[in-house]
C-alpha positions as CSV (number, residue, x, y, z in Angstrom):
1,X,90.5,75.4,170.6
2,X,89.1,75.8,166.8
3,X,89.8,72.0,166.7
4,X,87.4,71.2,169.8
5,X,85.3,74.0,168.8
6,X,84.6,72.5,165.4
7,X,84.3,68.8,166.5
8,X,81.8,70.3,169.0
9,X,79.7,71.7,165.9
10,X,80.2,68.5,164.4
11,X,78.4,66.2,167.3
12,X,75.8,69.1,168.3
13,X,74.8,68.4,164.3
14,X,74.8,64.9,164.9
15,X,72.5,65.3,167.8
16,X,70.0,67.4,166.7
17,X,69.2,65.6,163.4
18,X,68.8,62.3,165.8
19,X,66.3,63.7,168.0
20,X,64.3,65.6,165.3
21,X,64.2,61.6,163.5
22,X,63.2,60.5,167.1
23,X,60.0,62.6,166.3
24,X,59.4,60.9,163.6
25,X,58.1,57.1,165.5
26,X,54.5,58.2,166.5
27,X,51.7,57.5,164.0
28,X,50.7,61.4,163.5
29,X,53.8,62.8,162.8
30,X,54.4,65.4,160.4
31,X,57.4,65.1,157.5
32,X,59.9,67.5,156.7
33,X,60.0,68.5,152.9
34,X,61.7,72.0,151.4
35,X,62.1,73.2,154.5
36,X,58.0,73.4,155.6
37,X,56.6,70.4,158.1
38,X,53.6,68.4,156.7
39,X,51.2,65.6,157.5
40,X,48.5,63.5,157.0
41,X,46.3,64.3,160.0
42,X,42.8,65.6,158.8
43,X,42.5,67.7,161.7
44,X,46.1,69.3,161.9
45,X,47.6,72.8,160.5
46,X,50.3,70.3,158.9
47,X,47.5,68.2,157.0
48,X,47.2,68.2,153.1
49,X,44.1,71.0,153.0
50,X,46.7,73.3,154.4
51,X,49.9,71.9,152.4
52,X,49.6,74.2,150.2
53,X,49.7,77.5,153.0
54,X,53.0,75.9,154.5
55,X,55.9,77.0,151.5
56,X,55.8,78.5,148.5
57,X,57.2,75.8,147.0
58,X,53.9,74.0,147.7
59,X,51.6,76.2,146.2
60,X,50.5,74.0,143.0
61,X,49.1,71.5,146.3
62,X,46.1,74.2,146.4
63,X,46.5,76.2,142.9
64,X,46.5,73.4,141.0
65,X,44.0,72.2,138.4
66,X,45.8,69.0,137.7
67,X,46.1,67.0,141.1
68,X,46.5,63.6,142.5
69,X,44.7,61.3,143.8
70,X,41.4,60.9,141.6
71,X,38.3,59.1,142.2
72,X,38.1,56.9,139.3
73,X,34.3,56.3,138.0
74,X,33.3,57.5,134.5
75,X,36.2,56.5,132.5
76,X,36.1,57.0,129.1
77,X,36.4,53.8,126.8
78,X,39.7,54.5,124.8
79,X,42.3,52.0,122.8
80,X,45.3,52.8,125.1
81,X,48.6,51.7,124.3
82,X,49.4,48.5,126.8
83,X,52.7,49.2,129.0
84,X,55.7,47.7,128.2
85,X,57.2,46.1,131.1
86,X,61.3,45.3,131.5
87,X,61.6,44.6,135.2
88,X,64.9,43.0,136.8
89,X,65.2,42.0,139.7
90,X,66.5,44.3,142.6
91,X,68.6,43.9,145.8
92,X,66.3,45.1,148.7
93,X,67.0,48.3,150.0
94,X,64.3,49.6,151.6
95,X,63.9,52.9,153.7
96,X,61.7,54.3,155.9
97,X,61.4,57.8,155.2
98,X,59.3,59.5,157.8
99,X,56.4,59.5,154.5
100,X,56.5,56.1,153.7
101,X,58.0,52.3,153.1
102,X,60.0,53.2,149.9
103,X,62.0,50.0,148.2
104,X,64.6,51.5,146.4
105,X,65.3,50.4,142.7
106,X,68.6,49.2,141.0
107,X,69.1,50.9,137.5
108,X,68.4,48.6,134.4
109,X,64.3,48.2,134.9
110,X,61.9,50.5,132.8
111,X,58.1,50.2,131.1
112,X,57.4,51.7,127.7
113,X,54.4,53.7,127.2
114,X,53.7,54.5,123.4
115,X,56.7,55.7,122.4
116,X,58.0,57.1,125.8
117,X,60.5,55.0,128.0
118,X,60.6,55.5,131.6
119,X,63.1,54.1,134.0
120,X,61.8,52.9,137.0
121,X,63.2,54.6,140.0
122,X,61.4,53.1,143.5
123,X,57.7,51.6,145.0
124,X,56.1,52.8,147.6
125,X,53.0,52.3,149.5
126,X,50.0,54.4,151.3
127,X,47.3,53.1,154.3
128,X,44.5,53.2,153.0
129,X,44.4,53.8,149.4
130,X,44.7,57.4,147.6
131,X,42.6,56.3,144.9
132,X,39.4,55.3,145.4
133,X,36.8,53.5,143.1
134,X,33.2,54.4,143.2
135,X,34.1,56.5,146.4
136,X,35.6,53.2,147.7
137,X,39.3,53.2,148.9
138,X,41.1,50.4,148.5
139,X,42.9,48.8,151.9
140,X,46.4,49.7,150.4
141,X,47.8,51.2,147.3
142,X,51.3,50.7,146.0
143,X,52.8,53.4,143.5
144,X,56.2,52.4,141.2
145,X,57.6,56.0,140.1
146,X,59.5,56.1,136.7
147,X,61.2,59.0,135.4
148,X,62.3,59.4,131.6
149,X,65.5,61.0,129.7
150,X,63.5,63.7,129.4
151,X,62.7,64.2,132.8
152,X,59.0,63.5,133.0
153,X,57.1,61.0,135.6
154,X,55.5,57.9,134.9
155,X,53.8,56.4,137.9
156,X,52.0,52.6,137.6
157,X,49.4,52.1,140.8
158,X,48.3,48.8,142.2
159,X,45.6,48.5,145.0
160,X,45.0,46.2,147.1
161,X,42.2,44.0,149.3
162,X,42.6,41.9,151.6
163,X,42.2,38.2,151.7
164,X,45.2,35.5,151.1
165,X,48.5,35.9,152.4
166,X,50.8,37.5,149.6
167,X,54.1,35.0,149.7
168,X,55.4,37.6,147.3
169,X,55.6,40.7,149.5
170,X,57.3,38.4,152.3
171,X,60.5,39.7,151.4
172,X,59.7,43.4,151.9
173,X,57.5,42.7,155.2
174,X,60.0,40.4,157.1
175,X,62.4,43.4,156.5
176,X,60.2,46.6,157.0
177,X,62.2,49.4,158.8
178,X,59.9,50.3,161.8
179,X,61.3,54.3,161.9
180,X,61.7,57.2,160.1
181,X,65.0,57.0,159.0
182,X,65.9,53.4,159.2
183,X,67.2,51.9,156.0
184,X,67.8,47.8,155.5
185,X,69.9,46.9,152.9
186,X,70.0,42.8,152.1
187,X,71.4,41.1,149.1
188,X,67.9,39.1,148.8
189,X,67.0,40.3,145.5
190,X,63.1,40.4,144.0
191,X,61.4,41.3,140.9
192,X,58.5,44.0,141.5
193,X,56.9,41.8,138.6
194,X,56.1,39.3,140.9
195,X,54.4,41.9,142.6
196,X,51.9,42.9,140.5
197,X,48.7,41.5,139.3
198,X,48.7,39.4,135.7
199,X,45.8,41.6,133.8
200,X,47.8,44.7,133.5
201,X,44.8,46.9,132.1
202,X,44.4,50.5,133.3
203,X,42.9,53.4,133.9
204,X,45.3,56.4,132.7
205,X,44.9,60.5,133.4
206,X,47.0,62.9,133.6
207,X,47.4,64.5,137.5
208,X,50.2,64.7,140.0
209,X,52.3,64.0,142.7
210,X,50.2,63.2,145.9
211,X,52.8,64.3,148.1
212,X,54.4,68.5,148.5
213,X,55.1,69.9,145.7
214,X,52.4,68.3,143.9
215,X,54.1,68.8,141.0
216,X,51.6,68.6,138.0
217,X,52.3,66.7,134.5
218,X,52.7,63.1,136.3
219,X,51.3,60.0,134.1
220,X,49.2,57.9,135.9
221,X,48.6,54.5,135.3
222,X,46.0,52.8,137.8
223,X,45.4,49.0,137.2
224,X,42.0,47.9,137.4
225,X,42.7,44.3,138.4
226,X,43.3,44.5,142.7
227,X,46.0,42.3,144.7
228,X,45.1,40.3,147.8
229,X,47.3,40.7,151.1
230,X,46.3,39.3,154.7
231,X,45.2,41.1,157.4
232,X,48.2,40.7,159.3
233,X,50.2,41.6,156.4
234,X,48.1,44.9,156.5
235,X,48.4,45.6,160.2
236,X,52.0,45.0,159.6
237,X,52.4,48.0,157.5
238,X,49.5,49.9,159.0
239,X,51.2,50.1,162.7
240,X,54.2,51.6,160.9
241,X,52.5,53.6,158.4
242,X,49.1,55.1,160.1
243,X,46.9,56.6,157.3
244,X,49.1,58.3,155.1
245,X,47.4,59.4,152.0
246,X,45.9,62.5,150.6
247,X,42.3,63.0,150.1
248,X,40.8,62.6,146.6
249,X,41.2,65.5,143.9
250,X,38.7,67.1,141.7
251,X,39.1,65.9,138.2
252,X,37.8,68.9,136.4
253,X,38.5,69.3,132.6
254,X,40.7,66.2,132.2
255,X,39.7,62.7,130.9
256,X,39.8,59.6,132.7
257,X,40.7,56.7,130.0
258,X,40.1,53.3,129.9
């Protein structure tokens, strides 16, 4: 009986966790983070002015002075150090998390800022743009996380218009997992170097993650030179993503470089 009994457990468990990922395939769902449901929609309890009302953990989403995503207009003109890139190339593994499109990163790739080295760890994507320029969002904005020894977060940010067909994305696209929870795993390898644009100049400040916990003392790296995707290729991701990214933060005190 405490044999069937525990099996029981076992496929109840199962069960539930696949119906609450079943909630996941409509384009304003809310995500599941620490333990508190959150969202993107503008008009919902779950959306990010209330992120930081749903946990505790999320506090520094309201409380903090440091946040991401910026509007990025009056830069200051500083001599920053240019980023070291070492990319490999990857297998794909690519999941859909219920936030995002997230390509998963084999060990061995990292960028060098000044002295610091940071190990890249995944990319992602967000429909529109988090960042805007000038008050403009961009159609799409890609974020490649880093982490270094020490623990901190280095994150490089490419945006995106739309115009010619991106053969470089094609891999990613002709394998994008449709809902929360799907992962693909091929043995198609890229380079996320081939994905970027060739001026790598930026726009650095010092914010956040744009996602609960918001956890402040992120690096931010936003190229100024945009990549082109089609329309389809937009409405690809679009259908799957919706609009999931936070509203603009004030910068306060803190510099925007150049």
């Amino acid at each position: 009986m405490f044999s069937y009994l525990k099996s029981l457990g076992k496929f109840l468990a199962v069960l539930s966790i696949f119906l609450f990922s079943a909630g996941f395939a409509g384009v304003g769902y809310t995500y599941a983070s620490g333990g508190a449901h959150w969202g993107y929609g503008a008009e919902s309890e779950s959306g990010p002015e209330h992120w930081g009302d749903l946990s505790h953990k999320f506090v520094t989403c309201k409380e903090g002075v440091r946040q991401s995503p910026i509007d990025i207009i009056g830069a200051t003109d500083t001599k920053l150090a240019d980023i070291e890139f070492h990319y490999l190339p990857t297998k794909l593994n690519i999941v859909n998390n219920g936030h995002t499109i997230v390509v998963n990163y084999t060990k061995g790739s990292y960028i060098v800022v000044g002295k610091e080295k940071y190990k890249l760890l995944q990319f992602h994507f967000h429909t529109p743009s988090e960042h805007t320029v000038g008050g403009l969002p961009a159609v799409m904005e890609m974020h490649l996380v880093h982490k270094s020894n020490r623990g901190k977060l280095a994150v490089v940010s490419v945006l995106f218009r739309t115009g010619a067909e991106n053969v470089n994305f094609e891999p990613v696209w002709a394998n994008l997992p449709d809902k929360a929870g799907q992962k693909k795993s091929l043995g198609k390898k890229i380079n996320v170097m081939d994905l970027m644009p060739e001026n790598k100049a930026y726009y650095a400040y010092s914010g956040s993650l744009t996602t609960p916990p918001c956890t402040e003392d992120v690096k931010w790296h936003v190229l100024k030179t945009p990549l082109e995707i089609s329309k389809g290729q937009l409405k690809a991701i679009e259908t799957i993503l919706g609009a999931n990214n936070r509203p603009v933060q004030p910068l306060g005190a803190r510099k925007l470089k150049e």
